[in-house]
Structure formats: C-alpha cells, structure tokens
Biotite code that builds the C-alpha atoms (Angstrom):
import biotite.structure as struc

atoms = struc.array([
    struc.Atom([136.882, 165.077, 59.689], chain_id="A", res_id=1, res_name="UNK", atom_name="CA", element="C"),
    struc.Atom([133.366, 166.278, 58.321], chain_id="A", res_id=2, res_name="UNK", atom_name="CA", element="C"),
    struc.Atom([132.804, 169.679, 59.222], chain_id="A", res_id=3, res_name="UNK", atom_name="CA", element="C"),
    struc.Atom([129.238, 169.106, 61.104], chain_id="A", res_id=4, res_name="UNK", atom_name="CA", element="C"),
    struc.Atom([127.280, 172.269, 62.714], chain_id="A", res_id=5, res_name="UNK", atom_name="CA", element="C"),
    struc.Atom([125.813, 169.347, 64.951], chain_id="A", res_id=6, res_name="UNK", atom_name="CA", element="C"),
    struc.Atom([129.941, 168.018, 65.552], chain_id="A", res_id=7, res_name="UNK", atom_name="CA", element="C"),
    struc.Atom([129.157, 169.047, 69.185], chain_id="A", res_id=8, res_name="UNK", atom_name="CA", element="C"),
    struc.Atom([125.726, 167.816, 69.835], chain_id="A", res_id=9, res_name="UNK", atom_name="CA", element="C"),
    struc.Atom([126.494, 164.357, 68.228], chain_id="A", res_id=10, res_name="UNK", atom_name="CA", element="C"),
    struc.Atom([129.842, 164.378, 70.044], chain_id="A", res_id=11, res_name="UNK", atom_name="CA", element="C"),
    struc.Atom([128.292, 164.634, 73.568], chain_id="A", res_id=12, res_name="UNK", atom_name="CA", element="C"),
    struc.Atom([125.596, 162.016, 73.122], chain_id="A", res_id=13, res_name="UNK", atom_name="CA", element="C"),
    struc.Atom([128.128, 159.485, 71.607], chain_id="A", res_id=14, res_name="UNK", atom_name="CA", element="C"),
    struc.Atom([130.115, 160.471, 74.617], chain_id="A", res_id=15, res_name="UNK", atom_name="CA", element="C"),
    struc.Atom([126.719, 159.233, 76.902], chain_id="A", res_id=16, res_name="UNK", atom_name="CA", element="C"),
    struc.Atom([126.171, 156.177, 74.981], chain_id="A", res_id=17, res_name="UNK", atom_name="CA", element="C"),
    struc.Atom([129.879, 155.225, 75.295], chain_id="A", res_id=18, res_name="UNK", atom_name="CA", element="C"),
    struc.Atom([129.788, 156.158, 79.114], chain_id="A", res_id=19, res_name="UNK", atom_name="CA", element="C"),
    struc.Atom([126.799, 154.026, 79.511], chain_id="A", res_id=20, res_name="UNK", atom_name="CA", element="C"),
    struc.Atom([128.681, 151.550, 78.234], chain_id="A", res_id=21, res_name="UNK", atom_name="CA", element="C"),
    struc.Atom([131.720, 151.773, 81.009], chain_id="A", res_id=22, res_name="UNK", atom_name="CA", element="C"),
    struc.Atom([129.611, 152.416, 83.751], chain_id="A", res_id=23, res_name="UNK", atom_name="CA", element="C"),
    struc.Atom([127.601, 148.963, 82.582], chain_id="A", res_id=24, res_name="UNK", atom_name="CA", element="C"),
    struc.Atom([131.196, 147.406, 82.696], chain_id="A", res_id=25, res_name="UNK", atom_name="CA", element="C"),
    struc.Atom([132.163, 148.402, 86.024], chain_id="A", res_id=26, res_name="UNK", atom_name="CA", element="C"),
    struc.Atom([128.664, 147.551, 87.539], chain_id="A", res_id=27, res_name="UNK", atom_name="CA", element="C"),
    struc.Atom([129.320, 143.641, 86.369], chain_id="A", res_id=28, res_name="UNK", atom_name="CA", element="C"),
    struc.Atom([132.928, 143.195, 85.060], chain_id="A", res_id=29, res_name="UNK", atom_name="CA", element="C"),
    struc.Atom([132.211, 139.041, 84.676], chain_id="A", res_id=30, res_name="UNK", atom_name="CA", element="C"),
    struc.Atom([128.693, 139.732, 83.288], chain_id="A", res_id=31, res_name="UNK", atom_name="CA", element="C"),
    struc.Atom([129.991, 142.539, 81.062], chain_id="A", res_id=32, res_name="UNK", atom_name="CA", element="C"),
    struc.Atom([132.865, 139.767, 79.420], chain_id="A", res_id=33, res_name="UNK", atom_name="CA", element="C"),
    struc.Atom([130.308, 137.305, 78.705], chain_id="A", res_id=34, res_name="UNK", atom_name="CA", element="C"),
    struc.Atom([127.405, 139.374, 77.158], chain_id="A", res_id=35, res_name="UNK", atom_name="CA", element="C"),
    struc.Atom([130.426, 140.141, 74.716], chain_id="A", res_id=36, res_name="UNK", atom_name="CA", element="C"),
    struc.Atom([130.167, 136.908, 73.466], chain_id="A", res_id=37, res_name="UNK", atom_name="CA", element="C"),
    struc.Atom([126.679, 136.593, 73.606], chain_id="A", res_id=38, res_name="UNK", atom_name="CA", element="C"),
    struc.Atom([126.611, 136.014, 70.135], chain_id="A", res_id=39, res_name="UNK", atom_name="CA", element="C"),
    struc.Atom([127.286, 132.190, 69.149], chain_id="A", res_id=40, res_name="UNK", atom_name="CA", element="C"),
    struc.Atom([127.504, 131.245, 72.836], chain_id="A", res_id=41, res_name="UNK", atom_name="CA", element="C"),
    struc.Atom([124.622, 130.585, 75.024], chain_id="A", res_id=42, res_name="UNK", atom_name="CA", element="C"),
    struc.Atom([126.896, 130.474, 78.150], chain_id="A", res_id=43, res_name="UNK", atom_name="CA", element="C"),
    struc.Atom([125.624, 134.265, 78.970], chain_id="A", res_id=44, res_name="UNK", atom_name="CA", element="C"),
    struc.Atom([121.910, 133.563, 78.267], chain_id="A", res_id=45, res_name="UNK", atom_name="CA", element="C"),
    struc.Atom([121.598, 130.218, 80.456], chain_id="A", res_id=46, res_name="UNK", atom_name="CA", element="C"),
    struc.Atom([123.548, 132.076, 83.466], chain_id="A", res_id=47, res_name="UNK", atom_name="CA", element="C"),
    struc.Atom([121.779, 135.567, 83.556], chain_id="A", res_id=48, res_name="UNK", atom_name="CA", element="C"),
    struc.Atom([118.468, 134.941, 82.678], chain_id="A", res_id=49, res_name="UNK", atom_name="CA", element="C"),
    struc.Atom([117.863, 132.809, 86.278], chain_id="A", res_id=50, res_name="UNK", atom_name="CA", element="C"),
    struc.Atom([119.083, 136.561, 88.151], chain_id="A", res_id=51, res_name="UNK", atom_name="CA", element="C"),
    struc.Atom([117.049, 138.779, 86.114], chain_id="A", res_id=52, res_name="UNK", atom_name="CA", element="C"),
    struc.Atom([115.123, 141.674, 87.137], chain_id="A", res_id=53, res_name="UNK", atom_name="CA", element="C"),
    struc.Atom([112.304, 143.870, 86.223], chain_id="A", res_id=54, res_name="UNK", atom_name="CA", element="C"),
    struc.Atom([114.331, 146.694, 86.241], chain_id="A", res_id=55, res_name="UNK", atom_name="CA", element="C"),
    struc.Atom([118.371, 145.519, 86.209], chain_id="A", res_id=56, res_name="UNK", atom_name="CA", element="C"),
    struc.Atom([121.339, 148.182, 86.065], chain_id="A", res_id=57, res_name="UNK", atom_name="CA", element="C"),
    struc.Atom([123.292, 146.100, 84.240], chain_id="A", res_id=58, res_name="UNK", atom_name="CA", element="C"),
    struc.Atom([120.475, 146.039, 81.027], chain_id="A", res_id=59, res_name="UNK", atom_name="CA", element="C"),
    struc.Atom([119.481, 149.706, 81.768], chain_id="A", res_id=60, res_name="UNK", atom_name="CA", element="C"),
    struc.Atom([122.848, 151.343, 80.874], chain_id="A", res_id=61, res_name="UNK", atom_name="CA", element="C"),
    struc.Atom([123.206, 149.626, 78.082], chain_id="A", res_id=62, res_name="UNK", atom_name="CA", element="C"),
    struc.Atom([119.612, 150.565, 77.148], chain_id="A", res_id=63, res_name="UNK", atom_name="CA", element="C"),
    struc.Atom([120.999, 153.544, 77.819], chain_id="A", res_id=64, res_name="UNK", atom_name="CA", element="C"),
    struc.Atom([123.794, 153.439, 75.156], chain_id="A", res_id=65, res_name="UNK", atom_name="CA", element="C"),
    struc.Atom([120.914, 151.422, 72.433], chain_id="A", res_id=66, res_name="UNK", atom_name="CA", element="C"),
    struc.Atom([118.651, 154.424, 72.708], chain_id="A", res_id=67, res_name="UNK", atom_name="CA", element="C"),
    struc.Atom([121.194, 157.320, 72.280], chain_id="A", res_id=68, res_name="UNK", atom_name="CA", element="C"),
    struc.Atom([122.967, 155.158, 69.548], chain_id="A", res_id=69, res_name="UNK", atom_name="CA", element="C"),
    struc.Atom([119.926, 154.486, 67.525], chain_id="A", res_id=70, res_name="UNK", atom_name="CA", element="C"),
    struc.Atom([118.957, 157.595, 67.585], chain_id="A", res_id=71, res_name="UNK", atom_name="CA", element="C"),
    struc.Atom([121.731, 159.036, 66.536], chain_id="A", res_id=72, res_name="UNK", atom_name="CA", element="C"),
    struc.Atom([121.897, 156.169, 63.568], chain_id="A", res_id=73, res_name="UNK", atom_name="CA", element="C"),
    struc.Atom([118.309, 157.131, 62.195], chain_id="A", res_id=74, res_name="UNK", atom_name="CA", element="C"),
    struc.Atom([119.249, 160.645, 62.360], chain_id="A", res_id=75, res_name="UNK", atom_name="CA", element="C"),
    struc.Atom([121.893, 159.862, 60.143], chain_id="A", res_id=76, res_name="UNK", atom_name="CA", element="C"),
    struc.Atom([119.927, 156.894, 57.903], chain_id="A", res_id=77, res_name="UNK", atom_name="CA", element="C"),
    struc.Atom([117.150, 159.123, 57.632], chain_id="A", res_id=78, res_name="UNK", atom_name="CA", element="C"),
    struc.Atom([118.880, 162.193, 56.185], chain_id="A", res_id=79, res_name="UNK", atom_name="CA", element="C"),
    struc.Atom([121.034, 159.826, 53.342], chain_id="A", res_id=80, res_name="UNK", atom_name="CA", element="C"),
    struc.Atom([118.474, 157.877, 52.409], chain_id="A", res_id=81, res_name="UNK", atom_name="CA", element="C"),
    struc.Atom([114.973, 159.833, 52.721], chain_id="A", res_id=82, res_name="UNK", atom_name="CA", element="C"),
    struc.Atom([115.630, 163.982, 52.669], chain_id="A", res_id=83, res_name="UNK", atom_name="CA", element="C"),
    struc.Atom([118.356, 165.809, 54.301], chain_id="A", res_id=84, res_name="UNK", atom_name="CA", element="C"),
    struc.Atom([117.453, 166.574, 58.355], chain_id="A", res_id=85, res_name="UNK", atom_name="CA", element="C"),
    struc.Atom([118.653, 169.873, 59.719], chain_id="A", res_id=86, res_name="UNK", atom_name="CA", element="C"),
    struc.Atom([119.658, 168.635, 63.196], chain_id="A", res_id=87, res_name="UNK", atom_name="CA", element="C"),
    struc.Atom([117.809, 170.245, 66.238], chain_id="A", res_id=88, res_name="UNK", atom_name="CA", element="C"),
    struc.Atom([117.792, 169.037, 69.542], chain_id="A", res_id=89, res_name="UNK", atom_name="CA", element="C"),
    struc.Atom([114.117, 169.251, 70.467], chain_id="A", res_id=90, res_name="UNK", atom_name="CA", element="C"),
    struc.Atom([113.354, 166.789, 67.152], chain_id="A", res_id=91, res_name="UNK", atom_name="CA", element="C"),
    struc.Atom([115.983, 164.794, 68.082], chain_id="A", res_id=92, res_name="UNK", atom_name="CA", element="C"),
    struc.Atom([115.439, 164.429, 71.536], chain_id="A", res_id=93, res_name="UNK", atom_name="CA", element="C"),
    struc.Atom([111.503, 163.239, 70.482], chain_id="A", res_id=94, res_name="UNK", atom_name="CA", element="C"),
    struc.Atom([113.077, 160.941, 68.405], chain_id="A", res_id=95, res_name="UNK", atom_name="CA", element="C"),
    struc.Atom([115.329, 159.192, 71.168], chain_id="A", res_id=96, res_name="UNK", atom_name="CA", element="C"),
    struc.Atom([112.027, 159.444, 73.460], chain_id="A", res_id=97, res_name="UNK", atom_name="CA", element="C"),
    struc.Atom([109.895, 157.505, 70.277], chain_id="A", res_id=98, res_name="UNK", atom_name="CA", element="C"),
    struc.Atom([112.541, 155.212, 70.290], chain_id="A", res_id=99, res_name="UNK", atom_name="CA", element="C"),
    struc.Atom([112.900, 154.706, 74.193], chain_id="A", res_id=100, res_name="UNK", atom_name="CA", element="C"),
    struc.Atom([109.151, 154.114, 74.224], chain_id="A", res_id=101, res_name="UNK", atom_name="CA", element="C"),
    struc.Atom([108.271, 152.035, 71.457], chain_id="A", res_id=102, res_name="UNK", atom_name="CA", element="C"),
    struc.Atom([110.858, 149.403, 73.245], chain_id="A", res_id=103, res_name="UNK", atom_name="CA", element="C"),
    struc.Atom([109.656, 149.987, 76.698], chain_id="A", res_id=104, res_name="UNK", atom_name="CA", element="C"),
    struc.Atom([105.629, 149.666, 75.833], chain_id="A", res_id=105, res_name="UNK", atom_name="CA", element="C"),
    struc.Atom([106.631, 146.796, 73.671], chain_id="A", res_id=106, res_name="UNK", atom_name="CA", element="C"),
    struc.Atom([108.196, 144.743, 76.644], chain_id="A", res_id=107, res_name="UNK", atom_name="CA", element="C"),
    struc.Atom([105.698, 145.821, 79.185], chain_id="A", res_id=108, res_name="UNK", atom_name="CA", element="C"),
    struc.Atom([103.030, 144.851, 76.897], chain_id="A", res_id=109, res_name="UNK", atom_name="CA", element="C"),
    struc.Atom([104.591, 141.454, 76.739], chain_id="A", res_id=110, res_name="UNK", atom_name="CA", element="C"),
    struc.Atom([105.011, 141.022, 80.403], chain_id="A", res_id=111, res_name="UNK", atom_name="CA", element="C"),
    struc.Atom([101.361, 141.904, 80.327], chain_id="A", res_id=112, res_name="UNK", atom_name="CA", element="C"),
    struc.Atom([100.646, 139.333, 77.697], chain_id="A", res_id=113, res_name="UNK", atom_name="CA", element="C"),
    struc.Atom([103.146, 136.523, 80.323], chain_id="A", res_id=114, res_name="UNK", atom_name="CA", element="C"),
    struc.Atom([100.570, 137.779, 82.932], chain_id="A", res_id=115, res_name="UNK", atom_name="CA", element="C"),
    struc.Atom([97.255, 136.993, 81.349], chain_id="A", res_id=116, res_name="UNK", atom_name="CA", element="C"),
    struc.Atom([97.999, 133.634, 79.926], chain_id="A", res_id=117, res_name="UNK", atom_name="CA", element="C"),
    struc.Atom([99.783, 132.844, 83.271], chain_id="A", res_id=118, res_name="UNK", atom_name="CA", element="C"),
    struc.Atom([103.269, 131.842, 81.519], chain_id="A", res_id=119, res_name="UNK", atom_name="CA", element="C"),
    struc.Atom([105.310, 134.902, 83.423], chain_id="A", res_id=120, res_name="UNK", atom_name="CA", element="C"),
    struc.Atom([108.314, 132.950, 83.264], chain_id="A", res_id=121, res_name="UNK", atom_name="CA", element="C"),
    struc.Atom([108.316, 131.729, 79.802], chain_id="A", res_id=122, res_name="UNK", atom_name="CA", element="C"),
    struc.Atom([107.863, 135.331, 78.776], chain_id="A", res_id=123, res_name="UNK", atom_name="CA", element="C"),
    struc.Atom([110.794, 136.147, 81.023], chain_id="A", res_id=124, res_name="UNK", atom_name="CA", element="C"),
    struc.Atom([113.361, 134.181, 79.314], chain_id="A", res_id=125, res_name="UNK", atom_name="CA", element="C"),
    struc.Atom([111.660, 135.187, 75.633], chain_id="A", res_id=126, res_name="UNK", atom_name="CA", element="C"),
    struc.Atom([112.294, 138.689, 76.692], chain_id="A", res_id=127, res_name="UNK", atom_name="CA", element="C"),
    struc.Atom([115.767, 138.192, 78.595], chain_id="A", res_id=128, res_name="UNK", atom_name="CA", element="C"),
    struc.Atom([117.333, 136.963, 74.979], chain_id="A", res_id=129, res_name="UNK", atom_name="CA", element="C"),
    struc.Atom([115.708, 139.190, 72.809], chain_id="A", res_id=130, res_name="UNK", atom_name="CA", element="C"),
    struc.Atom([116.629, 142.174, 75.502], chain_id="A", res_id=131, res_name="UNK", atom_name="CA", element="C"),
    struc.Atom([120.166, 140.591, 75.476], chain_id="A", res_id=132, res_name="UNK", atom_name="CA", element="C"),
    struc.Atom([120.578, 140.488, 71.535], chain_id="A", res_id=133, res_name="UNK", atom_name="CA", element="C"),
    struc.Atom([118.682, 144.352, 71.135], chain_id="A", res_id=134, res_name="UNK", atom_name="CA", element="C"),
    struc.Atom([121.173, 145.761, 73.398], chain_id="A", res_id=135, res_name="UNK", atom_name="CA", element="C"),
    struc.Atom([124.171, 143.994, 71.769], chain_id="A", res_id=136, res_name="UNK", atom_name="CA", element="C"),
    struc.Atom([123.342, 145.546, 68.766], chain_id="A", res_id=137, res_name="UNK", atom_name="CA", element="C"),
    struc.Atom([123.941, 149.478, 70.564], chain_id="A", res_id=138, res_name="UNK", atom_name="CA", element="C"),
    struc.Atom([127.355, 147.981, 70.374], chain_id="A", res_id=139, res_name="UNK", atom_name="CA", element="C"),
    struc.Atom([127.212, 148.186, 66.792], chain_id="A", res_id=140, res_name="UNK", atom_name="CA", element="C"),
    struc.Atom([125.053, 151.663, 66.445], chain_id="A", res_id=141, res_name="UNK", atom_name="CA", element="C"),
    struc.Atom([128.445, 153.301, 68.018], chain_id="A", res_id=142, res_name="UNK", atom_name="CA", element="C"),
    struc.Atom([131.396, 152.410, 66.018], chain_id="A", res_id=143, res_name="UNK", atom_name="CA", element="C"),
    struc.Atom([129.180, 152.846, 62.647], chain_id="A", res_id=144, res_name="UNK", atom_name="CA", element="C"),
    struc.Atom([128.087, 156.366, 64.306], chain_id="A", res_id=145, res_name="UNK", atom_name="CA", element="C"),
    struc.Atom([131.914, 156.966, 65.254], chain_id="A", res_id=146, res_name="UNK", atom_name="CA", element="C"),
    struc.Atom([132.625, 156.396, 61.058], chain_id="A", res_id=147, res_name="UNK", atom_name="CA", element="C"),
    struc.Atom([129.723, 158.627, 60.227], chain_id="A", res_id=148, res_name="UNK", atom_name="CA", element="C"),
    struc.Atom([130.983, 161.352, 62.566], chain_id="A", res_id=149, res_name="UNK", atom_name="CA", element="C"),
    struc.Atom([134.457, 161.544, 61.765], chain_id="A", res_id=150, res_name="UNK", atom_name="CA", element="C"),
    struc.Atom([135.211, 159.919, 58.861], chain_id="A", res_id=151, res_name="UNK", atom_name="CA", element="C"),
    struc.Atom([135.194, 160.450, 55.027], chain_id="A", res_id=152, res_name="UNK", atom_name="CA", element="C"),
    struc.Atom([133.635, 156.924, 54.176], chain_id="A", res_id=153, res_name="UNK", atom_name="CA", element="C"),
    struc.Atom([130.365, 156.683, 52.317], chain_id="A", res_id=154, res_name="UNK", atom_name="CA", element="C"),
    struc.Atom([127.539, 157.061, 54.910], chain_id="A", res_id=155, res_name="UNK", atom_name="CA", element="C"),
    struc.Atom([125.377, 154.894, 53.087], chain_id="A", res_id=156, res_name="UNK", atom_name="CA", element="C"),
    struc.Atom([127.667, 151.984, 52.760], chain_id="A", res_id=157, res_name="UNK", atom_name="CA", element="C"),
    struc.Atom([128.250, 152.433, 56.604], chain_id="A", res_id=158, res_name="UNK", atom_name="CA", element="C"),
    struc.Atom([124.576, 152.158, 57.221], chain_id="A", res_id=159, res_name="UNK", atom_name="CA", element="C"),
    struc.Atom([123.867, 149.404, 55.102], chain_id="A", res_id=160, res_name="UNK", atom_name="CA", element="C"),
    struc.Atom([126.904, 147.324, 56.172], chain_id="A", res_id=161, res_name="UNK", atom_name="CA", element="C"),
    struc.Atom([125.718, 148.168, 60.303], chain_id="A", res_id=162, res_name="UNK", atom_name="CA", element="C"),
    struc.Atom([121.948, 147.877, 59.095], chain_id="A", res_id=163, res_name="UNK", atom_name="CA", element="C"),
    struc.Atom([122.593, 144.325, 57.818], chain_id="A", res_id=164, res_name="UNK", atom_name="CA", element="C"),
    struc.Atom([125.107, 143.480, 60.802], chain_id="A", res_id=165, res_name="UNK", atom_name="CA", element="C"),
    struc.Atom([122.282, 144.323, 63.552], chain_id="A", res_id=166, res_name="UNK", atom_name="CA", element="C"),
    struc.Atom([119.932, 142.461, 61.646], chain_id="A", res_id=167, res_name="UNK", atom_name="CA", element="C"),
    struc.Atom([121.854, 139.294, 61.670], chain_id="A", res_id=168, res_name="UNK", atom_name="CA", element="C"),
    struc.Atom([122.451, 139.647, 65.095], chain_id="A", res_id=169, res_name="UNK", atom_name="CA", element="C"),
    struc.Atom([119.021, 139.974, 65.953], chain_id="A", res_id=170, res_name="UNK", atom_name="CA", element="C"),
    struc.Atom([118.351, 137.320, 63.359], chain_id="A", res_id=171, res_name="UNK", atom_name="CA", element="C"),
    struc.Atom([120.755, 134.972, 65.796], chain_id="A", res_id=172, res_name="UNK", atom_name="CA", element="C"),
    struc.Atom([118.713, 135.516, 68.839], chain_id="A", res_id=173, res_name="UNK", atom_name="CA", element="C"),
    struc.Atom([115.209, 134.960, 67.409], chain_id="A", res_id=174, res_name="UNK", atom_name="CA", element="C"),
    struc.Atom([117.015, 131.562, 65.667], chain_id="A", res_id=175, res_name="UNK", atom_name="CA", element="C"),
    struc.Atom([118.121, 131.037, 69.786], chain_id="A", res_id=176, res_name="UNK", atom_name="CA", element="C"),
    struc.Atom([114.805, 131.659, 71.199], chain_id="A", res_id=177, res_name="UNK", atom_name="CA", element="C"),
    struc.Atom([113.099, 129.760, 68.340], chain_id="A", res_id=178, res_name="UNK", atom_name="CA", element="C"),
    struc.Atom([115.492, 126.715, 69.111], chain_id="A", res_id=179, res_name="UNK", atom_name="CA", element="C"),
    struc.Atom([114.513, 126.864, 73.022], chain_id="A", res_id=180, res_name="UNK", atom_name="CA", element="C"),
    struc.Atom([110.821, 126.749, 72.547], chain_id="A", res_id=181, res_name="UNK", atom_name="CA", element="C"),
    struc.Atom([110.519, 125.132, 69.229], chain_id="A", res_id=182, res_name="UNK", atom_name="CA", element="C"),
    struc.Atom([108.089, 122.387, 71.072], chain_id="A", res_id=183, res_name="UNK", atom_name="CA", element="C"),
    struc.Atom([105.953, 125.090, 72.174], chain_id="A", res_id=184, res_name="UNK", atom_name="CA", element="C"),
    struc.Atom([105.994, 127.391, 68.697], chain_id="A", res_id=185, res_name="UNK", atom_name="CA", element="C"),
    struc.Atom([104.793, 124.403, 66.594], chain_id="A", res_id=186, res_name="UNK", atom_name="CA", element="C"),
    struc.Atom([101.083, 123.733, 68.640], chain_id="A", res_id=187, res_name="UNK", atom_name="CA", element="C"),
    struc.Atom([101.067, 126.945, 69.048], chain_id="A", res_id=188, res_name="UNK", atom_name="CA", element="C"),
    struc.Atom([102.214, 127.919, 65.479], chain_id="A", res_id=189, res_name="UNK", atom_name="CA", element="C"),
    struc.Atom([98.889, 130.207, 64.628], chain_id="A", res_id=190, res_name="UNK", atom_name="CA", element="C"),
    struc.Atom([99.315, 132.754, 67.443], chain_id="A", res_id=191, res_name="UNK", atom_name="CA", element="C"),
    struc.Atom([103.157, 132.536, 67.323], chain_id="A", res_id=192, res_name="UNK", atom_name="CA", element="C"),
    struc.Atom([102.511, 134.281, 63.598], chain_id="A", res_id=193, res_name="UNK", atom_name="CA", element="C"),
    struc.Atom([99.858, 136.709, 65.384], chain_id="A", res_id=194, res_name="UNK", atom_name="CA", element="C"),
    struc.Atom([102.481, 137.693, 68.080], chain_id="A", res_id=195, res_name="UNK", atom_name="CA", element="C"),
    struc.Atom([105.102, 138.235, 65.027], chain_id="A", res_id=196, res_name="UNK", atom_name="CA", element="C"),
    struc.Atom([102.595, 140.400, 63.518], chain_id="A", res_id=197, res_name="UNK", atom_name="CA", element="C"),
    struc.Atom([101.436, 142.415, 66.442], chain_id="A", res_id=198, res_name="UNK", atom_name="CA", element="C"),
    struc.Atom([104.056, 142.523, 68.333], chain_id="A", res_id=199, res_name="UNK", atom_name="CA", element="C"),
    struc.Atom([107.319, 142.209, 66.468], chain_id="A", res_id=200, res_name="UNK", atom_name="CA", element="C"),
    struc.Atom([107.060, 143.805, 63.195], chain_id="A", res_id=201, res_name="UNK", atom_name="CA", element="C"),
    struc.Atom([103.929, 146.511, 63.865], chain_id="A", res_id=202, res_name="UNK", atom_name="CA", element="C"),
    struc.Atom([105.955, 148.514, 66.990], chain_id="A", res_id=203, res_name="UNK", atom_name="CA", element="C"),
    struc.Atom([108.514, 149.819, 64.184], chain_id="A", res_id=204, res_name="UNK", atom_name="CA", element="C"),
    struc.Atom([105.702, 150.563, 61.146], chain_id="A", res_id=205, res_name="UNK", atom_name="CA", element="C"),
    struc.Atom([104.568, 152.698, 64.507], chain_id="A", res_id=206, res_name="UNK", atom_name="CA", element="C"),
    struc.Atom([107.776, 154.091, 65.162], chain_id="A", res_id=207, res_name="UNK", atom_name="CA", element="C"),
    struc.Atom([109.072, 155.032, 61.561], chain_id="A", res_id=208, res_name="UNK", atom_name="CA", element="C"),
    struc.Atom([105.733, 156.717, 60.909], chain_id="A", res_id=209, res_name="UNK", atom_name="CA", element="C"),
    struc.Atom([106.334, 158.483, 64.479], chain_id="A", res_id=210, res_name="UNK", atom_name="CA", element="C"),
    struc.Atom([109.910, 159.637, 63.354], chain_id="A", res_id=211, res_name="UNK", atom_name="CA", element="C"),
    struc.Atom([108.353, 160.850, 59.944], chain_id="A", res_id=212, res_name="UNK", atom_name="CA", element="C"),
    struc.Atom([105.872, 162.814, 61.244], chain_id="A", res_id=213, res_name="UNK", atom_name="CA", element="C"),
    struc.Atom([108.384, 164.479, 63.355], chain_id="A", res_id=214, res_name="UNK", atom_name="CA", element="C"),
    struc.Atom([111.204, 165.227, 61.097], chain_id="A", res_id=215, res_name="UNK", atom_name="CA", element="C"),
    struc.Atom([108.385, 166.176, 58.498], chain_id="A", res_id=216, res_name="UNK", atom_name="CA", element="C"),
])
C-alpha cells in the first residue's frame, strides 16, 4: 500500500463516487443491469432514452461518481505525467467544480442549440447516448483510481491502459450516435464538423488550461 499523506482525502471521495454508484443501483435495479451492458448493446439506449428527464436521479448519481472519479484520475495523470501536485483540498475541489461545469455548460449549451434550430428531441437522444457512454466511463475512473491508491503497479501504465479504455468507450457511442443519424450527418456534414469543433473537442482545451492554471 503506497504510503499517501492524501490516503485519507482520496479514500473518502472514492468512498462518494462508489456510494453514488449504489445509491444509483438501488434507485433503478433493472435500469442499473442494463446500462451495464450499455456497451455493444443498444437494448439500454432504445428503452431509456423515451423516459428521460432534464434532470434524472438515476444519471445524476452517477454524474456524481464521473465527477469525483475524474477528478481524482487527473489529479493523479497530472502529477505522473506533467509535475508532481501536492494534494490540497481547495485545488482539488476547483478542479472537480471545472470538471462538473465544463460537462454541465456543455449539455445545456446543446439543449440550447436543440432549442434554436427547433430539433429538441433530436438533441435529446444525441445527448441521452453520449450522457449514457460519459457516465459509463466513471465506471472505469474507479477501479484504475482503486490501483493507483493502493497498489504498487506503475501509475502510468494504469493511466494509459484506463485513458485508452474510456476512449474506446466513448469512441463506441459516438460510432452509435453516428450510425442513428448518419442520414442527417451527411447533408448536414459542414456544421456536423463545426459542432465537433466547438463543441466536442474545444470544452476540454478549456478545461485542461482551467486545471493548469490552477495547479500552476
């Protein structure tokens, strides 16, 4: 077991993130055992996305667990791979707020987008995947964090092997949503490349030049 100063800190939110994670569970047991198997199945996709809310329980604790796990991922990415990071709470907890926010604004900024253009539901079901795959991905943040915690294994093969992991998962569900509206991306093939541009790739630019002017 690494002997941490932070042991406690990082202890207690993994704690929160794996709570989250149980109290998501017990909200929706059924929903809970097919988002497990999101990936490579579209069963959990074509029945939730009809129920969805603006602001569901279900997606909110496990928001809960992405955010904390991140967070506690970059912490740990940043300091192996850019400078060593001292950890203090009041950093880290701007971190977990950059983090919380950049995904928040991003998704409220598409809704916006749904709004204007008058395709609300379109945007919906765009967002209800990529929602869907994001938080899946919290589910790999936590084991990798578990191995950086309290094991002996190389942190930076951990965080390239879960860095590569949550990018093919992510990879999946943009292949899923392309493959729903593949009609609709190819007329509109232009401003699908603008969106990707704007609003896919420039959000985390923001948010690593956020987390590097924090840590600085």
């Amino acid at each position: 077991m690494r002997n941490f100063i932070t042991h406690e800190w990082f202890t207690v939110l993994t704690l929160l993130g794996l709570m989250a994670i149980v109290l998501a569970k017990f909200t929706n047991h059924l929903r809970f055992n097919d988002f497990l198997f999101v990936v490579g199945n579209s069963k959990y996709l074509k029945i939730y996305s009809k129920d969805q809310k603006f602001i569901d329980q279900f997606d909110s604790f496990l928001f809960i667990n992405l955010a904390v796990s991140a967070s506690i991922f970059i912490h740990f990415a940043y300091s192996s791979f850019i400078a060593p990071l001292k950890f203090e709470p009041a950093v880290f907890f701007k971190i977990m707020l950059a983090v919380s926010t950049v995904i928040i604004i991003k998704i409220l900024v598409e809704r916006l987008i749904g709004s204007l253009f008058e395709i609300d539901k379109l945007i919906d079901n765009y967002l209800f995947q990529k929602t869907t795959f994001k938080n899946y991905s919290g589910f790999v943040f936590l084991p990798a964090n578990l191995l950086l915690l309290y094991s002996n294994t190389n942190a930076k093969i951990v965080i390239i092997a879960a860095f590569c992991i949550i990018c093919l998962i992510n990879f999946i569900g943009f292949l899923s949503s392309f493959k729903t509206y593949q009609k609709l991306i190819s007329i509109n093939f232009f401003y699908f490349l603008l969106y990707l541009c704007a609003l896919e790739f420039s959000p985390y630019v923001l948010l690593y030049k956020v987390i590097s002017d924090y840590v600085a």
